[in-house]
C-alpha positions in Angstrom: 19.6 -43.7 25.6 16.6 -42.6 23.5 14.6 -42.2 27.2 16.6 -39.1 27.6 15.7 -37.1 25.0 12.5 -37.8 25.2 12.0 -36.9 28.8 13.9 -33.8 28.1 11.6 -32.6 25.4 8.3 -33.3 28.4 10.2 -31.4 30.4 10.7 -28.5 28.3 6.4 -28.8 26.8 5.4 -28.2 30.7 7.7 -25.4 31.2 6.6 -24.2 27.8 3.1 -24.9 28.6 3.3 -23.0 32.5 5.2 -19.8 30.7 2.5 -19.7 28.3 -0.5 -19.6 30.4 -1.8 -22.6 30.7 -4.4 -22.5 33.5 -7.3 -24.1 34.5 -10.6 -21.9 33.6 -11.6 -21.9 36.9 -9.1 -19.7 37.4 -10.1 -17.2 34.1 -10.5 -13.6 35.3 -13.9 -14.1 34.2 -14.7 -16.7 36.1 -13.3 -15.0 39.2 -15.6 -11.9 39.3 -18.4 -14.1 38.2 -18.0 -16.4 41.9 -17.4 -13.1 43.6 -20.4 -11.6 42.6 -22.5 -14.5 43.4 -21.0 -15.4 46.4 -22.0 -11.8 47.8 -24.8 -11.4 45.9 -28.4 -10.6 47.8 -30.4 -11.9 45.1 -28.4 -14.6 44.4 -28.6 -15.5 48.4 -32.5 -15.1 48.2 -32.9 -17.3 45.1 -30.9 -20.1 46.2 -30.8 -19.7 49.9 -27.5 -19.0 52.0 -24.5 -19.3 51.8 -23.9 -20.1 48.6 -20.8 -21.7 47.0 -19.4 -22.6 43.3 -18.2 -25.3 41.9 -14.9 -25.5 40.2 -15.8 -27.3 37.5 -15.9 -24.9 34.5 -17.8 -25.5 31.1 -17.2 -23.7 28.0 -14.4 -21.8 26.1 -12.1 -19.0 26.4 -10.3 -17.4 23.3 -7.7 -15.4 24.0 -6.7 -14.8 20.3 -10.4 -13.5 19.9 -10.4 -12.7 23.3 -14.1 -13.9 23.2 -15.2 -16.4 26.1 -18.6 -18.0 27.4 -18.2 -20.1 30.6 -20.7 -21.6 33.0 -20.1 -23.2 36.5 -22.4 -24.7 38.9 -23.6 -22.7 42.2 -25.6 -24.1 45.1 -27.1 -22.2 48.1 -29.2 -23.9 51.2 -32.4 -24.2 49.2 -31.7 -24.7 45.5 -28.6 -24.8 43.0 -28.8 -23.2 39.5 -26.1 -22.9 36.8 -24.1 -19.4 36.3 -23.3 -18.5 33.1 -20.6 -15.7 32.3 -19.8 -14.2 29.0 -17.1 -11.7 28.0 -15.0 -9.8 25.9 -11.1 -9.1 25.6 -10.0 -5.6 25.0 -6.6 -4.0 25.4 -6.0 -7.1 27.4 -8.4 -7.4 30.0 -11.1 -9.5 30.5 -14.8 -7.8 30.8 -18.1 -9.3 31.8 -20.2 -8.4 29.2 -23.2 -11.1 30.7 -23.4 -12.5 33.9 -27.1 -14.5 35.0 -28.1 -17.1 37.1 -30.3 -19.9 35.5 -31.6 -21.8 38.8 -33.5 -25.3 39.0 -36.9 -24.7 38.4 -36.7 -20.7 38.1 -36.7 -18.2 36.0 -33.6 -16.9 34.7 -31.7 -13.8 36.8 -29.8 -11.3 35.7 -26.7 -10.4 37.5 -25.0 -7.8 34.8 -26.3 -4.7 36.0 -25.2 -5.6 40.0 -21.8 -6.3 39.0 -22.0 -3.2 36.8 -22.8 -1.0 40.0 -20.3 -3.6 42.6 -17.4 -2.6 40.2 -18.3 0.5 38.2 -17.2 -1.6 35.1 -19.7 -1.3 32.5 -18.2 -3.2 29.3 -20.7 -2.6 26.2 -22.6 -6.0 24.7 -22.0 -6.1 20.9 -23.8 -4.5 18.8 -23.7 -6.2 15.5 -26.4 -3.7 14.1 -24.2 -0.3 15.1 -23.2 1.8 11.8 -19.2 2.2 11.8 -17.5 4.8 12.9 -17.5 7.4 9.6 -14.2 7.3 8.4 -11.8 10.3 7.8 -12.3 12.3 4.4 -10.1 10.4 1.8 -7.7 12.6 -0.4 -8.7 12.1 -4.1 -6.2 10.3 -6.2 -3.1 12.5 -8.1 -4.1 14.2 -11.7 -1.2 12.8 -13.3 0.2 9.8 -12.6 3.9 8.7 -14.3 5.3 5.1 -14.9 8.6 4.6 -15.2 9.7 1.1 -17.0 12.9 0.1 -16.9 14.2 -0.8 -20.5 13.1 -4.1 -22.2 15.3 -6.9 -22.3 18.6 -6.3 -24.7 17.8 -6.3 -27.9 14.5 -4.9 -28.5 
């Protein structure tokens, strides 16, 4: 009879583990504009020759606590294949592209960023580890006076 509770508690770590979010990363937001850019990407078409498609295998991480992720996935056309990489950020929950290129066999490195930019109209800012911080608001200077009030010492003193 110990079978039982054990197959209750799998039961209950799936449903946990569906409620949650677990999911595949081929199925990450990011990666999902990433494919749908290059699929219908020109430049993309040219450099590896038409049609392309994209692998579902899907390397790399996603945090969602940092909501930081860098993923890569295979795409290969009629002429060539090449490796798509995808970076992005998480802000006010939702996934942004903040890098998206195509490293093909054999050729030089293509930038995709800027057509998704102008496909979507979604520019997400790249960090900027060097920006000054936003200048914070005047602080109030500390009071004049200040009183502390000590409750009596223990009895007998």
């Amino acid at each position: 009879m110990i079978r039982l509770p054990i197959v209750a508690c799998v039961v209950a770590f799936v449903a946990l583990a569906g409620a949650v979010g677990c999911r595949p990363l081929s199925q990450h937001p990011l990666v999902v504009e990433a494919v749908e850019e290059v699929r219908g990407n020109a430049r993309v078409a040219e450099t590896l020759g038409g049609p392309v498609t994209c692998k579902t295998a899907v390397r790399g991480t996603a945090n969602e606590t940092d909501g930081i992720a860098s993923l890569q996935f295979d795409a290969i056309g009629s002429k060539s294949q090449g490796v798509v990489v995808v970076e992005g950020k998480k802000t006010r929950d939702a996934w942004g592209v903040t890098m998206l290129e195509l490293r093909p066999v054999g050729g030089e490195k293509l930038s995709l960023t800027a057509d998704l930019e102008a496909r979507t109209g979604t520019d997400t800012p790249k960090f900027d580890p060097g920006a000054q911080p936003a200048s914070p608001a005047a602080a109030q200077p500390p009071p004049g006076d200040i009183e502390i009030v000590l409750p009596p010492g223990p009895p007998g003193q």
